[in-house]
N, C-alpha and C positions, 0 to 999 in steps of 0.2 A: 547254663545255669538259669532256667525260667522259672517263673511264678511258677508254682504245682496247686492245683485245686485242693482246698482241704478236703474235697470228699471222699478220692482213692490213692489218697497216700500211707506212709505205714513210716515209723522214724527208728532209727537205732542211734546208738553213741557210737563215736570211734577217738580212741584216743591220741590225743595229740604227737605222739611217734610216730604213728600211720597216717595223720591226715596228709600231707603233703601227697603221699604214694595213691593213698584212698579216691583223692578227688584226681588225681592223673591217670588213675584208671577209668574213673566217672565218666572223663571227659575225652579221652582216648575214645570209649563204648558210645558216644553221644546219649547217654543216660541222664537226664533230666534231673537236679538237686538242687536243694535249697541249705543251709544251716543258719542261722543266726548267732552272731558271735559275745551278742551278751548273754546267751545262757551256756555258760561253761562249768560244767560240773566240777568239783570238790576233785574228784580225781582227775583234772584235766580231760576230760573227752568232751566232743561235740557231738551237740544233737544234730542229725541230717536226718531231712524230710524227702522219703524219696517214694515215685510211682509203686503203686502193688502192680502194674505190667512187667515195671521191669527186676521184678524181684530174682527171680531165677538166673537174670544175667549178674544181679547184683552178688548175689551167694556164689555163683562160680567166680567173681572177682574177689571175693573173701579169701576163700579155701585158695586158690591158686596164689595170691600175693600174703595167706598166713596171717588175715590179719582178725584182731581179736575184737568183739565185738558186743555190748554190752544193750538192756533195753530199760522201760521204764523199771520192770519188775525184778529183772538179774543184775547183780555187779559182780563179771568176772573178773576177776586180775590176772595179768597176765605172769601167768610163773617163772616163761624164759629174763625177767628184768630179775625177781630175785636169787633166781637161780646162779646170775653172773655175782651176784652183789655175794651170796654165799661161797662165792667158790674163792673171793678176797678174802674173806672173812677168814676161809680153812686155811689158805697159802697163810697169813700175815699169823696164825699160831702154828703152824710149823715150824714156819721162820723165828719167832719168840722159842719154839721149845728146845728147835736147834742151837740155836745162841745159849741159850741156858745152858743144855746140855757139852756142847763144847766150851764154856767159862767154866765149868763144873771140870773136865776135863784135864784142863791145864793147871789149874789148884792143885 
């Protein structure tokens, strides 16, 4: 985790789910990074500031640990978080339509 020269670095966001995994890859790879923890964006992710050397190793530690990654210009969200949230969402009116349906039953 060294100083990086501001002149060939490049920064992306990682959201706070992944950083713990993010920077254990980092630092696993001996890949050079910086973040500062008072700029944390609105949707929780951290800006990291890392070498344009080592970009190429940095993308294959993306794609292989799945992790979702956001820049000044894009704000992806990540759909596997709503995805789970929707799928309580279905189960908990099933379960309401069941319960109706069998108090309706027994009337």
């Amino acid at each position: 985790m060294s100083e990086i020269n501001k002149d060939n670095f490049y920064h992306i966001y990682i959201l706070l789910k992944d950083k713990i995994r993010f920077e254990s890859e980092l630092i696993d790879n001996n890949i050079s990074f910086h973040y500062d923890e008072s700029q944390i964006q609105t949707d929780n992710s951290f800006r990291y500031h890392l070498l344009e050397k080592d970009k190429i190793e940095i993308d294959k530690i993306l794609i292989e640990n799945k992790i979702i990654t956001n820049d000044e210009i894009t704000r992806i969200i990540d759909y596997r978080d709503n995805s789970k949230i929707n799928k309580v969402y279905v189960l908990f009116v099933i379960v309401i339509v069941l319960v109706i349906l069998i108090i309706d039953y027994v009337k």
